[in-house]
LOKOL-351375 format. One record per atom (N, C-alpha, C, CB): residue in three letters; atom name; z, x, y. Coordinates in steps of 0.05 Angstrom, whole numbers, m for minus. Each point is the difference from the previous one (the first is absolute). Glycine has a CB too. Layout:
<pts>
type,atom,c3,c1,c2
ala,CA,Z,X,Y .
...
</pts>
This chain:
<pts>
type,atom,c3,c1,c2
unk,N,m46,m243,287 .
unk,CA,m29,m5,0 .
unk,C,m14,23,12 .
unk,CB,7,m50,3 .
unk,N,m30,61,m19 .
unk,CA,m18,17,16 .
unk,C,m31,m11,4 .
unk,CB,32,38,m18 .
unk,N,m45,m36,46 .
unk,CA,m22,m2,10 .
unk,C,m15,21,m11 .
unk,CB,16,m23,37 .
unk,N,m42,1,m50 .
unk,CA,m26,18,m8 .
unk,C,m24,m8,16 .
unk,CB,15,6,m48 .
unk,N,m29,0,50 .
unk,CA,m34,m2,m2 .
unk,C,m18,16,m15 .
unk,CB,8,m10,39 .
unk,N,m18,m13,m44 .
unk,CA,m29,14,m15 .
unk,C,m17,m17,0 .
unk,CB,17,27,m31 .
unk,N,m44,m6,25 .
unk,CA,m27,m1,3 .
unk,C,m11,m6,m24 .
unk,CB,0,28,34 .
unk,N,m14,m49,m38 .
unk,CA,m22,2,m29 .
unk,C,m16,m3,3 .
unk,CB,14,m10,m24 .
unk,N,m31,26,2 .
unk,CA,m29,13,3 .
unk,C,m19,m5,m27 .
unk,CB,23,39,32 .
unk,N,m48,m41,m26 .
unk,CA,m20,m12,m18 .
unk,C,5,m24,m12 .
unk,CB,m11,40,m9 .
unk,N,12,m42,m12 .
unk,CA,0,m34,m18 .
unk,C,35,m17,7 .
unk,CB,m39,27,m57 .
unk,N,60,0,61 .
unk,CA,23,m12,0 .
unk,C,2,m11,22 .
unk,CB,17,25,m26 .
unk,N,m46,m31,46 .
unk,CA,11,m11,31 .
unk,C,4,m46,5 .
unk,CB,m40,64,24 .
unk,N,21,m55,m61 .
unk,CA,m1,m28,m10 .
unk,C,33,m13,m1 .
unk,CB,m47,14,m32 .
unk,N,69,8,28 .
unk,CA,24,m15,m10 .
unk,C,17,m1,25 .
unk,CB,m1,16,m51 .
unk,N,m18,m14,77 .
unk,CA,22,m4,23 .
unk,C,9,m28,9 .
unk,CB,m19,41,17 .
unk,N,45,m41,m3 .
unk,CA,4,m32,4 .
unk,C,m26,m13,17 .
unk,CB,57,5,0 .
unk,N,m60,m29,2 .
unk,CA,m19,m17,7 .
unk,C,10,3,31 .
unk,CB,m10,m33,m47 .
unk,N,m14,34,60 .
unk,CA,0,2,27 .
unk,C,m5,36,21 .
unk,CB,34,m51,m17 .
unk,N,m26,56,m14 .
unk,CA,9,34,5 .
unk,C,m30,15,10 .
unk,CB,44,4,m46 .
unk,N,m52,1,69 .
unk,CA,m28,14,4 .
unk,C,0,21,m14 .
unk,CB,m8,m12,43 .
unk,N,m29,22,m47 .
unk,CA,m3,12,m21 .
unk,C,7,29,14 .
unk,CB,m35,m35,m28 .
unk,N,50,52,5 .
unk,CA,5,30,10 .
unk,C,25,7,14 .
unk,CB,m45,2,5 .
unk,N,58,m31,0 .
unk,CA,34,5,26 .
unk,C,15,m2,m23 .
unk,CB,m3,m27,54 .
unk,N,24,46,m49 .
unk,CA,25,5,0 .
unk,C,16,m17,m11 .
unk,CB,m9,21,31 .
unk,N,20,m20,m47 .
unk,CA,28,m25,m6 .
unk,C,18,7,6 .
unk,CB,m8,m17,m32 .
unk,N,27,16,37 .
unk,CA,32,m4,8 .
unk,C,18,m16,m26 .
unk,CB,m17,m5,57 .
unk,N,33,16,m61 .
unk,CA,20,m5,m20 .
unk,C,28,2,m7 .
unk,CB,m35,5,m7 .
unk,N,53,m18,m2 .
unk,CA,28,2,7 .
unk,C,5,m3,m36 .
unk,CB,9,m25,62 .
unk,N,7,52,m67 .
unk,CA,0,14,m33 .
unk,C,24,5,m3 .
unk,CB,m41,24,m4 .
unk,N,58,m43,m16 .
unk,CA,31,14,4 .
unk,C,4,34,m13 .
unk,CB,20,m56,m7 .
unk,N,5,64,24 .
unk,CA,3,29,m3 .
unk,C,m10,4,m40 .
unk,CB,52,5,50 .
unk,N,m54,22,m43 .
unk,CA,m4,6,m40 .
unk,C,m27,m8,m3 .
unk,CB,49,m15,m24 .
unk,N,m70,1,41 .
unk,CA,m23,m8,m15 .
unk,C,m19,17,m7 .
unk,CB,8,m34,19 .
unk,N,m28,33,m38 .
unk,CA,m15,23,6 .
unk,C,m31,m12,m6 .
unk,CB,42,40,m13 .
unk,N,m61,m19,16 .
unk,CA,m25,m10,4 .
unk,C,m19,m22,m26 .
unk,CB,3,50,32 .
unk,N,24,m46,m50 .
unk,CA,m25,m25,m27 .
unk,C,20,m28,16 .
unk,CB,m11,33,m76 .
unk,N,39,m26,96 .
unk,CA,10,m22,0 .
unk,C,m20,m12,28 .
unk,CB,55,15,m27 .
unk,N,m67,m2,42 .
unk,CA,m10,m2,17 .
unk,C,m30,m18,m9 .
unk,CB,31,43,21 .
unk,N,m36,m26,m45 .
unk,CA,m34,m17,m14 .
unk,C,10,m26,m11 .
unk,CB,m30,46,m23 .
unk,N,56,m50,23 .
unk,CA,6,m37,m11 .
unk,C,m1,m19,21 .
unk,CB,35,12,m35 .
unk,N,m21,1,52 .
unk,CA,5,m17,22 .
unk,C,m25,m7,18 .
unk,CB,46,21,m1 .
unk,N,m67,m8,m3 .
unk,CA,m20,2,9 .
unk,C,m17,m19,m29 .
unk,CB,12,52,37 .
unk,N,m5,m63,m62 .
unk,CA,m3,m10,m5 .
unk,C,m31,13,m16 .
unk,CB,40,m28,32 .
unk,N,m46,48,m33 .
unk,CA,m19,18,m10 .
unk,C,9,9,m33 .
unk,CB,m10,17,54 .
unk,N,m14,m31,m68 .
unk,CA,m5,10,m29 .
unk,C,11,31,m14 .
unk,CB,m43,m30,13 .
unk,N,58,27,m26 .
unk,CA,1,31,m8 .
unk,C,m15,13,m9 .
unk,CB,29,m7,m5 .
unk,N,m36,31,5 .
unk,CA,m14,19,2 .
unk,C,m25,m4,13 .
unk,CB,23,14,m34 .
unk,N,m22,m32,64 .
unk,CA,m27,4,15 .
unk,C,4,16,14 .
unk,CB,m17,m36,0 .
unk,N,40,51,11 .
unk,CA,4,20,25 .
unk,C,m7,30,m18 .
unk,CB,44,m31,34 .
unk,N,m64,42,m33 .
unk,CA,m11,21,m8 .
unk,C,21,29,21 .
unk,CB,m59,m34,m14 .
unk,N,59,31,32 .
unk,CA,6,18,18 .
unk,C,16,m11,23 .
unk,CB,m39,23,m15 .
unk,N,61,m8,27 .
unk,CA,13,m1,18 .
unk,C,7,17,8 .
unk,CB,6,m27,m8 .
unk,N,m7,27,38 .
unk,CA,16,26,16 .
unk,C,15,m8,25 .
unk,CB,m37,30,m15 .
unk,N,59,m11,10 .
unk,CA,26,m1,21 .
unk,C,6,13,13 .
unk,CB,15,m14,m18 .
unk,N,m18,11,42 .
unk,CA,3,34,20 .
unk,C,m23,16,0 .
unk,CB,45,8,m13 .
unk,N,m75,m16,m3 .
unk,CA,m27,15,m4 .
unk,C,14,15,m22 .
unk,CB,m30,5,49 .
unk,N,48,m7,m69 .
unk,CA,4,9,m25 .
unk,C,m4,m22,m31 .
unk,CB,33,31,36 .
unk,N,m53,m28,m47 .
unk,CA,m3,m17,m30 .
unk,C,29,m7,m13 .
unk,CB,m47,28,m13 .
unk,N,51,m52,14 .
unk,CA,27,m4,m16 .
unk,C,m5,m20,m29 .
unk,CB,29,5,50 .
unk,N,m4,m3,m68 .
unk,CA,m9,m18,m19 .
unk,C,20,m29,6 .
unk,CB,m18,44,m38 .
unk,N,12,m59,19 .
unk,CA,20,m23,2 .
unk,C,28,m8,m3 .
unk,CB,m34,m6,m8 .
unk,N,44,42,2 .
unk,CA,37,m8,6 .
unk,C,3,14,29 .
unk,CB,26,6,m57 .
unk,N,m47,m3,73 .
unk,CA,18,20,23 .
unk,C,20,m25,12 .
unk,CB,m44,41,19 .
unk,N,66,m25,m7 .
unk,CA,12,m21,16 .
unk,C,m3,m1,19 .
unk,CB,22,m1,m19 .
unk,N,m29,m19,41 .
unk,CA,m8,m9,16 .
unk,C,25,8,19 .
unk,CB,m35,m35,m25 .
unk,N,32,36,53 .
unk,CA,14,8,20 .
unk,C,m5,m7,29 .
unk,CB,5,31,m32 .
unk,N,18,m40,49 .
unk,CA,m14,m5,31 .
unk,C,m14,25,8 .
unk,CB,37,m33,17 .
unk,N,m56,36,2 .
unk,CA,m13,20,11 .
unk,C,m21,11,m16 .
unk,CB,38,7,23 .
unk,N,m45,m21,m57 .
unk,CA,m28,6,m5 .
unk,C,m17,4,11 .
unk,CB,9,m14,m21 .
unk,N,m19,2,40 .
unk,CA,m22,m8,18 .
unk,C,m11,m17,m20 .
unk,CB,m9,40,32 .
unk,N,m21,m33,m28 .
unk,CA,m21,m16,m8 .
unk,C,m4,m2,m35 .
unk,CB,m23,14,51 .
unk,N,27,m39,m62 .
unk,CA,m10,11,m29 .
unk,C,m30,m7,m3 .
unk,CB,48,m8,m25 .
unk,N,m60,27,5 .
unk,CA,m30,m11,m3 .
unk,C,4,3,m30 .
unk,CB,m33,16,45 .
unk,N,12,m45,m58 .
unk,CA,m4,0,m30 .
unk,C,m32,m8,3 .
unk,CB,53,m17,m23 .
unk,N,m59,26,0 .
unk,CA,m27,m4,m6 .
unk,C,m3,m3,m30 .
unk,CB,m12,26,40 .
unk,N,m7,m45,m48 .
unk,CA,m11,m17,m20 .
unk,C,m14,30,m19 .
unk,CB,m12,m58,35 .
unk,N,m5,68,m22 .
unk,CA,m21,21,m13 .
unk,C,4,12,12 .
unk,CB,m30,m14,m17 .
unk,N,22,40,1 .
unk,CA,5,37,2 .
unk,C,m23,10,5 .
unk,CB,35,7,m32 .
unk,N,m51,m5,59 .
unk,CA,m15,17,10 .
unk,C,m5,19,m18 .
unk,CB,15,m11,39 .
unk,N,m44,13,m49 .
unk,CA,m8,24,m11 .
unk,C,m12,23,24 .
unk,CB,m10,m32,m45 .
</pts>
């Protein structure tokens, strides 16, 4: 098992679990091999609402593979013009 967190941002903060304050952190337990579209299921999020994600402050797409010591993930709904 590897430990994630992440952050969601703009409209996707609608798909956090219930109770979850707005803007904190999730915590998550992802078996080894998972990667970030496996991360948008489990999170139970529509496909193709995660516009953007970044790992390490690097843009990734939805096969990166996920790893302990990511740090922080951030996704976002809409792309800042």
């Amino acid at each position: 098992m590897i430990q994630v967190t992440v952050r969601l941002y703009a409209t996707l903060r609608k798909y956090a679990p219930a109770g979850q304050g707005m803007g904190e952190s999730l915590k998550l337990a992802l078996a080894e091999g998972s990667r970030l579209r496996d991360l948008w299921s489990a999170l139970h999020l529509p496909a193709g609402e995660v516009k953007q994600t970044f790992v390490k402050s690097r843009r990734q797409e939805e096969e990166y593979l996920l790893q302990d010591g990511d740090g922080q993930i951030l996704a976002t709904h809409s792309i800042a013009a």
